[in-house]
C-alpha positions as CSV (number, residue, x, y, z in Angstrom):
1,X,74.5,128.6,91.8
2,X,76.1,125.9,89.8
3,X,79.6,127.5,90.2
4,X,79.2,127.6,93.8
5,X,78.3,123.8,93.7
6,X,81.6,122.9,92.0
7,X,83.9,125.2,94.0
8,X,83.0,123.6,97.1
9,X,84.3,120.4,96.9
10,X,87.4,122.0,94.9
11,X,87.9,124.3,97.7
12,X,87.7,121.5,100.0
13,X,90.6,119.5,98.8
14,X,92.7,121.9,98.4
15,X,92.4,122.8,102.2
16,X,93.1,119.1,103.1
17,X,95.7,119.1,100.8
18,X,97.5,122.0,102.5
19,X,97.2,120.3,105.5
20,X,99.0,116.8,104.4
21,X,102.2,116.3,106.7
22,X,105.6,117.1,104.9
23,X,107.6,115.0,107.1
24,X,107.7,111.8,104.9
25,X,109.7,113.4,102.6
26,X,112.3,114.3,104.4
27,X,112.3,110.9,106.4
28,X,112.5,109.4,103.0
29,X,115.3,111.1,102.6
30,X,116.7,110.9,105.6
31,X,117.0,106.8,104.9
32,X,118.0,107.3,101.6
33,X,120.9,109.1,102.9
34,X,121.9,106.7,105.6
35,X,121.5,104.0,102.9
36,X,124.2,105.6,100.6
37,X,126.5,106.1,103.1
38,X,126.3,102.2,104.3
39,X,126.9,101.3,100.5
40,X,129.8,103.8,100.1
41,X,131.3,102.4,103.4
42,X,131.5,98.6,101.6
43,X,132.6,100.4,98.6
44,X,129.3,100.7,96.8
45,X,127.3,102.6,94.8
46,X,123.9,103.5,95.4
47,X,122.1,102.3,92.7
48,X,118.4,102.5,91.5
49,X,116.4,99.7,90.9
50,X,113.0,101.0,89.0
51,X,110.0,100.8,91.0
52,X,108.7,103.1,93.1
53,X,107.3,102.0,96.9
54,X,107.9,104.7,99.1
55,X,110.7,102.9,100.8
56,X,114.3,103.9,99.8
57,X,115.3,100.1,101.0
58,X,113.3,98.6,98.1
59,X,114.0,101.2,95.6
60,X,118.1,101.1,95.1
61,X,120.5,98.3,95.7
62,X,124.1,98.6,96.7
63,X,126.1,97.7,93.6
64,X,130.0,96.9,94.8
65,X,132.3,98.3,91.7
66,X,135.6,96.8,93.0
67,X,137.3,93.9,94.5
68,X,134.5,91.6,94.6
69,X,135.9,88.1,92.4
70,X,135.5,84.2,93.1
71,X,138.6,84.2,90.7
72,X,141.7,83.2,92.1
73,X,144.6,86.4,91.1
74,X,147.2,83.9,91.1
75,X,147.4,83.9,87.5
């Protein structure tokens, strides 16, 4: 009877887990996409910054690799 007890709740959670939606994932990545393409269009580089939110925004900065100086080229 004890087994029975435990399996339940087990059994439970798996079935709400099986039923979790999927689509954040891919919206996640949807943005993360869109995101790169914005920083490769001011001639960027996606860029990771460490933490972890859940929001592709917070998580990488656009790093600009070239042509970005307050130094005068005149010499």
């Amino acid at each position: 009877m004890r087994p029975l007890i435990l399996a339940a709740p087990a059994a439970l959670l798996l079935a709400a887990a099986a039923c979790a939606p999927t689509t954040a994932s891919n919206r996640y990545a949807e943005e993360l996409r869109q995101l790169a393409a914005d920083c490769d269009a001011r001639g960027g580089i996606l860029s990771p910054t460490g933490q972890r939110t859940g929001q592709p925004q917070t998580e990488n900065v656009c790093r600009i690799t070239g042509g970005a100086t307050r130094l005068p080229s005149d010499g």
